[in-house]
C-alpha positions in Angstrom: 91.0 -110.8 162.9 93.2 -108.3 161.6 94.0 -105.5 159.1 95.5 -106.1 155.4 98.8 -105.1 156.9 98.9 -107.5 159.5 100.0 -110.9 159.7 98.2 -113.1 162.7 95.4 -114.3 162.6 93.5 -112.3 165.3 95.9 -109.6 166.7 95.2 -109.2 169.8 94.4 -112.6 171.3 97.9 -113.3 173.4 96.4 -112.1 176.7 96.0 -114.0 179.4 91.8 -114.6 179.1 92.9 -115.8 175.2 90.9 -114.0 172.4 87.3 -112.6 173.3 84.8 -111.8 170.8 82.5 -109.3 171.7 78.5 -109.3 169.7 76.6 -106.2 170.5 72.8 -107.7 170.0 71.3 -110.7 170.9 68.9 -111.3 167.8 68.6 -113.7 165.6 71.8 -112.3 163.5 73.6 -111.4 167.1 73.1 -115.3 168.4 74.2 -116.8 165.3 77.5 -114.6 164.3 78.4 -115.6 168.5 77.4 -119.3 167.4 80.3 -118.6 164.6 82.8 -116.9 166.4 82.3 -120.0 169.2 84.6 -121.8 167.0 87.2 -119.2 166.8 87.1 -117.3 170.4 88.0 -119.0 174.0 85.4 -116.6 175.0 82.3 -114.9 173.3 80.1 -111.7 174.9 76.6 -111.4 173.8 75.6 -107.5 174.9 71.7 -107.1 174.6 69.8 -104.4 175.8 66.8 -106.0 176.7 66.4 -109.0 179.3 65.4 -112.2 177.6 62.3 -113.6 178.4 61.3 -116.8 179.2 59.9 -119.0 176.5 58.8 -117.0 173.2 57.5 -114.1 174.6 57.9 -110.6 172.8 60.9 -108.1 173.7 61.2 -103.7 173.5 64.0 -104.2 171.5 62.4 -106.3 169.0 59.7 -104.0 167.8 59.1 -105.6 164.3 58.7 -109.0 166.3 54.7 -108.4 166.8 54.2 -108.5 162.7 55.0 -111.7 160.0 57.8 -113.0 159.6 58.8 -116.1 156.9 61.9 -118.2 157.1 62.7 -118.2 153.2 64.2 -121.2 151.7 67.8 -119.5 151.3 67.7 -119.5 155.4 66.6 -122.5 156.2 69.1 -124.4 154.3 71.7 -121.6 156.5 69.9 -122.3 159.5 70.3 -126.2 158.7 74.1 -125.8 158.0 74.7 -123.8 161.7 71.9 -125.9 164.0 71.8 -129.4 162.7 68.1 -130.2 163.4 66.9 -127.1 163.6 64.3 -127.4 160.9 62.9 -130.3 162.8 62.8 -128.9 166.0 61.0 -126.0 164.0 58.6 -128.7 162.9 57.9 -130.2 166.4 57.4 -126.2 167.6 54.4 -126.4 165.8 55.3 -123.5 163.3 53.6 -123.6 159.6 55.6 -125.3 156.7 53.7 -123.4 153.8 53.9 -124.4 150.0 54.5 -122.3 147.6 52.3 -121.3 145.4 50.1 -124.4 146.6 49.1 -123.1 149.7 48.6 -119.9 149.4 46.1 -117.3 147.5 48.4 -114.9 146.2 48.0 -111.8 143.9 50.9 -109.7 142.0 50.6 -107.0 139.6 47.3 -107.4 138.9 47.1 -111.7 138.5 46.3 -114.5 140.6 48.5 -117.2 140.9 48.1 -120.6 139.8 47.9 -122.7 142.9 50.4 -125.6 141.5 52.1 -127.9 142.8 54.7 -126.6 145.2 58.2 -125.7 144.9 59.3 -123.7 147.8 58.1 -123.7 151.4 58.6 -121.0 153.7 58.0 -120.9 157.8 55.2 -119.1 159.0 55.6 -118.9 162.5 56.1 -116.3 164.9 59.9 -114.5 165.2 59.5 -115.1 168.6 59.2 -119.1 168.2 61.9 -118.9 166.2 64.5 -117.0 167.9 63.8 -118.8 171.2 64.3 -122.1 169.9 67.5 -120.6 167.8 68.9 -118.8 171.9 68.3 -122.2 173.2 70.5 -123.8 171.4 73.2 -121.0 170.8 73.3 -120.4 174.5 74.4 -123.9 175.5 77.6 -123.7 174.2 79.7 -122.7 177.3 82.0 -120.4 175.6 79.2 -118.1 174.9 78.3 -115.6 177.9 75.3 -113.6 177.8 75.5 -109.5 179.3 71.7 -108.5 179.7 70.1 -104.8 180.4 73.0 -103.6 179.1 73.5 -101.0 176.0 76.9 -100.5 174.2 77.8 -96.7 174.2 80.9 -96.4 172.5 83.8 -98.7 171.5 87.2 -99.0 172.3 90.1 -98.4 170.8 91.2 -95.6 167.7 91.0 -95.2 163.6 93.6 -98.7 163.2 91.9 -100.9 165.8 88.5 -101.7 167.8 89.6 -103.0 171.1 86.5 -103.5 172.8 83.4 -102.1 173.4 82.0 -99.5 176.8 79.0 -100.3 178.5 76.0 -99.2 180.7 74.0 -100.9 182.4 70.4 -99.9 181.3 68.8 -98.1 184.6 67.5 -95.5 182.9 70.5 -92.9 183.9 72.1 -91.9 181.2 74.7 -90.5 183.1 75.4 -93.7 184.7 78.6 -95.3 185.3 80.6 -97.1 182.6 82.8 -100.0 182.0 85.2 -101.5 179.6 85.2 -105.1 178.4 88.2 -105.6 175.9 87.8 -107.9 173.1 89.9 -108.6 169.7 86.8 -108.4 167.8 83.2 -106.8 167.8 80.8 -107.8 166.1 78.0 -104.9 165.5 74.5 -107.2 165.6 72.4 -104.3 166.9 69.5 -104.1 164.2 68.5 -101.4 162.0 69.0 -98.6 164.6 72.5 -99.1 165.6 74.2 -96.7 166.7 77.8 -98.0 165.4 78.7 -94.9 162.7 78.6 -92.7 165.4 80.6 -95.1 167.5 83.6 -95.1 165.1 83.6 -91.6 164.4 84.2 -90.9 168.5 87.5 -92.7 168.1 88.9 -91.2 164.7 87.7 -93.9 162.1 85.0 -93.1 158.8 81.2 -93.8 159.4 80.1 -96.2 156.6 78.4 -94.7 153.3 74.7 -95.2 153.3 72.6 -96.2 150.5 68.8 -95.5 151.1 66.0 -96.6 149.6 62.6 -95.7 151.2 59.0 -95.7 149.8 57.7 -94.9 152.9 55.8 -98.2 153.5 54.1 -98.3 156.6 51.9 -101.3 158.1 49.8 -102.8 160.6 49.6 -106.3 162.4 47.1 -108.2 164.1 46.3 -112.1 164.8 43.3 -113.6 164.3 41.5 -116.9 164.6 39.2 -117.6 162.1 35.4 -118.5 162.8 35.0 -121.2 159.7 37.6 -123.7 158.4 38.5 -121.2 155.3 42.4 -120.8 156.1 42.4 -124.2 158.3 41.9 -126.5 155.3 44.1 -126.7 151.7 44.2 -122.8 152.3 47.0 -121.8 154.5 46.5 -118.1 153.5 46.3 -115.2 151.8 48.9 -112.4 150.8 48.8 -109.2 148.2 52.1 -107.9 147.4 52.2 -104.1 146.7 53.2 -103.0 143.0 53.7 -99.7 141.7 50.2 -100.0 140.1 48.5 -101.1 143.3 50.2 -99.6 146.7 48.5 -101.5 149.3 49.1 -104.8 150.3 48.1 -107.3 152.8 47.9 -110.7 153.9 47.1 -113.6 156.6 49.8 -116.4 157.7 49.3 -119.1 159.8 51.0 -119.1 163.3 51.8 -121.8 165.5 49.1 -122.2 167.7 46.4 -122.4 165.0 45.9 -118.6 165.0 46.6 -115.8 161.7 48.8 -112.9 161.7 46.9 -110.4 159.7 49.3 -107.3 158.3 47.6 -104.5 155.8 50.3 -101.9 154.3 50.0 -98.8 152.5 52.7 -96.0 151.3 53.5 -92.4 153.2 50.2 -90.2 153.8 48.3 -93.5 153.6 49.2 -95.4 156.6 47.0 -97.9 157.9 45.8 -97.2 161.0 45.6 -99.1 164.4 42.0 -99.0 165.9 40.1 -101.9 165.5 37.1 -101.3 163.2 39.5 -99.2 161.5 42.1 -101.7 160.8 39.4 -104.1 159.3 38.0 -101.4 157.0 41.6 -100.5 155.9 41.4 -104.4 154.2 39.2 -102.7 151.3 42.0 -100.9 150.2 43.4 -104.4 148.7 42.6 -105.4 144.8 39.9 -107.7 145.5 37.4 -108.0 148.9 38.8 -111.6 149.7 40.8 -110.9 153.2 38.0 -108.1 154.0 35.5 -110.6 154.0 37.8 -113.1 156.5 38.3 -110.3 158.8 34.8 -109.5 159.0 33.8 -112.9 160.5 37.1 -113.6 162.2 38.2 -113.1 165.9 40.5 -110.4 166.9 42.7 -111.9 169.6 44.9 -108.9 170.3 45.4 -105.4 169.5 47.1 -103.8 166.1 50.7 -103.0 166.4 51.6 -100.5 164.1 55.5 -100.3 162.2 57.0 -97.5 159.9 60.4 -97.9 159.7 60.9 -100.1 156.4 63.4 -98.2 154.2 66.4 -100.5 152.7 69.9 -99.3 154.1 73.1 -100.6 152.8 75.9 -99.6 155.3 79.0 -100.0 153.1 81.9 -101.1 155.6 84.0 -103.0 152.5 84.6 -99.5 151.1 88.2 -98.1 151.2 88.7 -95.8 154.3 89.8 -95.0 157.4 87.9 -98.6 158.5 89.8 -100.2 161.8 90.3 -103.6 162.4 89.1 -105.7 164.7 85.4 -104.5 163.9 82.5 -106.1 161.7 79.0 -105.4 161.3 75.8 -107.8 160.5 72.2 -108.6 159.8 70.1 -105.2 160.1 73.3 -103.3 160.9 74.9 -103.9 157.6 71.7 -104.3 155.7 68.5 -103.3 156.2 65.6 -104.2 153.9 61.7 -103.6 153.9 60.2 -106.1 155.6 57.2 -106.7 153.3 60.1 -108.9 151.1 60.5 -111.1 154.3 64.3 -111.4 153.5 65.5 -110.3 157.1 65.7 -113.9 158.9 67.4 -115.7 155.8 69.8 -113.0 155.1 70.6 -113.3 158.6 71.4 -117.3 158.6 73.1 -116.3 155.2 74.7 -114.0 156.5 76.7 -116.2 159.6 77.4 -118.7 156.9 79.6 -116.5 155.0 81.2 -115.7 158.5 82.0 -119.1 159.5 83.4 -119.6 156.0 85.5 -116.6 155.3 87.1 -117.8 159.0 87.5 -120.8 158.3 89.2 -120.4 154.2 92.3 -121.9 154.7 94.0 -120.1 151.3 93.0 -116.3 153.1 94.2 -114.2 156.3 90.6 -113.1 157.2 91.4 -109.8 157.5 88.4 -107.7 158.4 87.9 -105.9 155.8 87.8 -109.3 153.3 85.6 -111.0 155.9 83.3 -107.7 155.7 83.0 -108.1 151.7 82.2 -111.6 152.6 79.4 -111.4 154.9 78.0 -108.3 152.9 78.1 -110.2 149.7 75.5 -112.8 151.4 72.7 -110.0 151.5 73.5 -109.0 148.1 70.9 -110.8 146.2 68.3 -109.7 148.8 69.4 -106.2 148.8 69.0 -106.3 144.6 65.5 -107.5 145.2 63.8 -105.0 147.6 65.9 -102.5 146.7 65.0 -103.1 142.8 61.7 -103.0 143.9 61.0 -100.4 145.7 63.3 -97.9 144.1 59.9 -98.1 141.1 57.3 -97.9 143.8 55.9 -94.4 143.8 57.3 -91.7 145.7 60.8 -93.5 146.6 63.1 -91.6 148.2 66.7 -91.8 149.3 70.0 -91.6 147.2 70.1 -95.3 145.8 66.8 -94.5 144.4 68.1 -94.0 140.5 69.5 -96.5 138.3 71.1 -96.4 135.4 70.7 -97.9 132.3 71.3 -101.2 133.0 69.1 -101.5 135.6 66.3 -100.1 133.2 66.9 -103.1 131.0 66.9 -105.6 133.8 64.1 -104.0 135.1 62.4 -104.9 131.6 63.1 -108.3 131.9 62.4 -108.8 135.2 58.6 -107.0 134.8 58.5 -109.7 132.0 59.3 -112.8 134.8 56.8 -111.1 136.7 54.1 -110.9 134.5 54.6 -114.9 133.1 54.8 -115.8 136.6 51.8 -116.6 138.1 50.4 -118.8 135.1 53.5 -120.3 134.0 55.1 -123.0 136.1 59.2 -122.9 134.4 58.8 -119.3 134.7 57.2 -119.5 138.3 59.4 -122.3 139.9 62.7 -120.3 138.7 61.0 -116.7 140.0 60.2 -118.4 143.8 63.8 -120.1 143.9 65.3 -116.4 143.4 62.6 -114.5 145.7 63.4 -117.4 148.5 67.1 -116.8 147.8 67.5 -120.5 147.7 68.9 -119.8 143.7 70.7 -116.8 141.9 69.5 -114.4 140.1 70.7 -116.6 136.6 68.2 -118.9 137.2 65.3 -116.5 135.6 67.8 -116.7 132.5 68.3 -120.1 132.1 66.8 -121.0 128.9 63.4 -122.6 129.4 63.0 -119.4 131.2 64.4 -117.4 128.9 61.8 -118.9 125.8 58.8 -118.2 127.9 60.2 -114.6 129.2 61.0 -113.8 125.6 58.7 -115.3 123.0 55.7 -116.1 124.4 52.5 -114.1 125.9 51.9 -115.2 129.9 50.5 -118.1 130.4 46.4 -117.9 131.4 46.1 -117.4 135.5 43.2 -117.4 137.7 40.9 -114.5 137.1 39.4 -115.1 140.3 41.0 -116.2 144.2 41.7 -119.9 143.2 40.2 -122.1 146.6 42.0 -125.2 145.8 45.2 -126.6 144.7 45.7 -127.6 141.2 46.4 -131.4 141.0 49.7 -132.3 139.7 49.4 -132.5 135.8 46.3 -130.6 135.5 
């Protein structure tokens, strides 16, 4: 992959060992960008810092991995495009397919939602499930090589070029010998605390700008298994989602083994704390006593793990500058958002799709910096939702935190959606298809949608937690 100015296809790739493609991270974003580049390399270098287990079990590096996480609609269909199958081996893992809003109790800005007939389904199972069956099957392809206990500490190469990346071997010296693996591309996959700004700057090129949205969300995880047949029936679950009128949210999901992941969330100076009668008094925070009262009678099968860092960061690599070939950034590298949207999986799928597609248009050189727009343009819609979000939520900070006026006037519109939402089914099915990013954001002004966002009061909802599906019809 090369620079505007340059006319091959990868630059660097006449050596003798053909072109190597280096991925720093070996998360879900990480094993899917090296499923990509398979197609494109002879050889491809997954560097992760940590040592994969065996089986699902948690990793250090993957602190988020002990709390929720949903594969959205917009990622499955990704995920489906890159892994044939991989929804049905999903399936046979065990993990939840949930209905939307049919399974689910849900609350939003003050409502409860209809529980109609679904429209959506999202994936409810653990990260780790996921991302071992998603290794599994990335790791089998023989041009992909895996360098564990290793951490990248700089890259190679000056402003024009990135020609590789230097390692060290993770034995707890930092002063420990390094070593230089060359590659025609990197591929920055490291998560949300990458360290690649400071990497470029060592050898001459710009850091990225940084837009920053953070409301200071913090939350706290623990799993459950229920003592009565409550969420093991028509209910799947529960989940509050925070509004500016109503900071705390929470929520249980089903995992794969029958269990609940329970997560409770609250904004800076309010955190929710960790210790166990404390977590389950923390619940009473939330509009209405409903997951309280599950808690109170459920089974705590491990310890709460507590998370804080959930502010939205857009690294902007597709800006001009001093930006060198031969280097790319994805998933939480590029873009991070807060994890109470549960965007980060899909936008991750998404995001290897536009690789494998910007590589493979046959009418453009994928020159880095077009293949960066590319693969940043996949999180956009994801980025426009948390970050639309959160930047109302009180106490927002960063520098992406004020719009301008047409975002005030989308923000109307949108509070409008919102608010017809949970009784109206046009205006609901066309909100879910956006929020699951398996549709764009004109779908909430098509016209049916338009009529009811417009002209009509919301539609009567639920003024209590509905405890049944409503029949098709009704």
């Amino acid at each position: 992959m090369n620079s505007a100015g340059e006319a091959g296809r990868w630059g660097v790739g006449d050596g003798k060992d053909g072109r190597h493609a280096v991925v720093v991270g070996g998360s879900l974003a990480g094993l899917l960008a090296a499923h990509v580049l398979a197609g494109h390399a002879d050889r491809v270098t997954v560097v992760e810092r940590d040592r994969f287990p065996d089986g699902t079990g948690a990793r250090p590096g993957v602190p988020q991995g002990r709390h929720p996480h949903v594969l959205l609609e917009g990622g499955q269909s990704a995920m489906e495009s890159l892994l044939p199958g991989f929804l049905a081996e999903l399936r046979a893992a065990g993990a939840p397919r949930v209905g939307m809003p049919s399974d689910l109790v849900l609350w939003q800005n003050g409502r409860w939602f209809r529980r109609l007939p679904a429209t959506t389904h999202i994936y409810t199972g653990s990260r780790a499930q996921l991302e071992e069956l998603v290794r599994r099957r990335v790791l089998a392809n023989p041009v992909i090589s895996v360098v564990e206990g290793a951490d990248v500490v700089g890259l190679l190469g000056d402003a024009s070029r990135v020609r590789g990346v230097l390692l060290r071997d993770r034995s707890g010296d930092d002063r420990g010998e390094q070593r230089a693996v060359e590659a025609d591309l990197v591929v920055d996959a490291s998560g949300s605390g990458t360290k690649a700004p400071q990497w470029l700057t060592a050898i001459g090129a710009e850091s990225p700008h940084e837009e920053t949205i953070d409301t200071g969300l913090a939350y706290a995880s623990r799993i459950y298994r229920g003592t009565s047949d409550v969420l093991n029936g028509e209910t799947a679950g529960y989940y509050v989602y925070p509004s500016p009128d109503q900071v705390h949210a929470g929520g249980a999901l089903p995992l794969e083994d029958g269990s609940h992941l329970v997560i409770v969330s609250g904004l800076r100076g309010d955190e929710p704390p960790t210790g166990d009668a404390e977590f389950v008094t923390y619940a009473k925070r939330l509009p209405h006593p409903l997951l309280h009262r599950w808690l109170d009678e459920a089974e705590p099968l491990s310890p709460a793990f507590g998370y804080r860092r959930t502010a939205n960061v857009r690294r902007r690599y597709d800006l001009p500058g001093r930006s060198p070939a031969g280097f790319l950034a994805t998933g939480d590298a590029l873009c991070t958002f807060n994890p109470i949207y549960g965007q980060g999986m899909a936008v991750a799928a998404m995001s290897a799709v536009a690789l494998r597609d910007a590589l493979a248009d046959p009418r453009r050189t994928p020159t880095t910096r077009r293949v960066q727009r590319a693969v940043l343009t996949a999180s956009r819609q994801a980025w426009d939702i948390s970050a639309g979000a959160d930047r109302k939520m009180p106490g927002a900070i960063g520098n992406a935190v004020d719009g301008g006026p047409a975002d005030r006037v989308a923000d109307w519109y949108l509070q409008r959606v919102q608010d017809c939402s949970p009784g109206d089914p046009v205006v609901g099915r066309a909100f879910r298809s956006v929020l699951t990013l398996s549709a764009p954001v004109t779908a909430l002004f098509a016209p049916p949608v338009a009529r009811a966002v417009l002209f009509r009061p919301p539609a009567p909802s639920p003024t209590e937690p509905p405890a049944v599906r409503e029949e098709p019809g009704a």
